[in-house]
N, C-alpha and C positions, 0 to 999 in steps of 0.2 A: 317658209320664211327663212332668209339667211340670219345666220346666228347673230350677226353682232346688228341687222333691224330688228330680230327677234327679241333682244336682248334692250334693246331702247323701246320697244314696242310696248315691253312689260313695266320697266323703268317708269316710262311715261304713264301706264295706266295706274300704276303703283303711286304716281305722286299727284296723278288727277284724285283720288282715291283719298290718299290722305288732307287734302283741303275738303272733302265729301263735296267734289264735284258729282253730278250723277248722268243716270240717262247716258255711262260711256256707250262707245261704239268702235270696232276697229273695221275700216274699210279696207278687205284686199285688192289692190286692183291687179295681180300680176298674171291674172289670164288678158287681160285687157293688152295688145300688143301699143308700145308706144308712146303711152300715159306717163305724164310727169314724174308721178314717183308710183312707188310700189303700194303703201299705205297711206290713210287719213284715219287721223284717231280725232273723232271728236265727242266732245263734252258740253255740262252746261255748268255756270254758278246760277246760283239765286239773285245774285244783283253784282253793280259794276264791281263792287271793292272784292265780293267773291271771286271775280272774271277774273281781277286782276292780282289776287295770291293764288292761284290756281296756277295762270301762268308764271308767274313768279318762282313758283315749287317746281314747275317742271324743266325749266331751265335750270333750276339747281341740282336737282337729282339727277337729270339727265348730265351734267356734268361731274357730280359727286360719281356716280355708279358707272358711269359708260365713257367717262371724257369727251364726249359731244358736245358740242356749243354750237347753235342756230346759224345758220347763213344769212338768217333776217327773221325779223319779231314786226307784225304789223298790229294797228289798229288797239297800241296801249293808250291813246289820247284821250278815246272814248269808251273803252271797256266795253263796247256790243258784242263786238268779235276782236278777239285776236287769235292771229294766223301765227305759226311758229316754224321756220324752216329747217326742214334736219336733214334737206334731201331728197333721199327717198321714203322720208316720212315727212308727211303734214300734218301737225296737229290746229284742231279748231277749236279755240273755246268761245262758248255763246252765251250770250244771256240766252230764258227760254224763247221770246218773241223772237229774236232776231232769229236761233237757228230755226223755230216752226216757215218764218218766211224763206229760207233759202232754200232748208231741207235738203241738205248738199247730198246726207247718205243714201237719199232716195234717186240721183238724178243720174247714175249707171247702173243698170238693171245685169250687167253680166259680170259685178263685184260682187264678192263675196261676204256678207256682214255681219260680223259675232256682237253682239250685243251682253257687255261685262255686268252683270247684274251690281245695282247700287250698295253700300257699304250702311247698314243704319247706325 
């Protein structure tokens, strides 16, 4: 991991963490040649209003700690998923339903997937 993903990487999981989003995940993709970005960090709240200070937090932190600011923020409308663009990081936050039906971290079998144990 390059220093300054590695550094938003932690940033991010640091502020998923502090809302007690749980279930994080970080997805390496960089054996994977040609892939949009290098990481997907994703998470889950408990419900919309959780989805969305989860993401809220992490667009602050990541800009308090790292100066990073999203290239794009999807899917604040509905709070099922929002997508956050850093790049070469993705962040996913899910309600639980919605990420069991996508199950994005399961759908490249040659990424690498550390799994952040939950904060109680």
């Amino acid at each position: 991991m390059q220093k300054k993903e590695n550094k938003l990487v932690k940033t991010i999981v640091e502020a998923i963490q502090d809302k007690k989003g749980q279930s994080v995940v970080v997805v390496d993709f960089k054996k994977i040649t040609d892939f949009i970005c290098s990481y997907f960090v994703i998470c889950q709240g408990n419900s919309r209003p959780q989805v969305e200070a989860i993401a809220r937090n992490i667009g602050e932190y990541a800009y308090d700690k790292t100066g990073e600011k999203p290239f794009a923020v999807s899917g604040e409308n509905n709070a099922l998923w929002i997508a956050i663009d850093y790049g070469d990081v993705m962040v996913h936050v899910f309600e639980p339903e919605t990420r069991k039906f996508y199950d994005l971290e399961h759908l490249w079998e040659d990424a690498t997937i550390t799994t952040i144990p939950d904060i109680q």
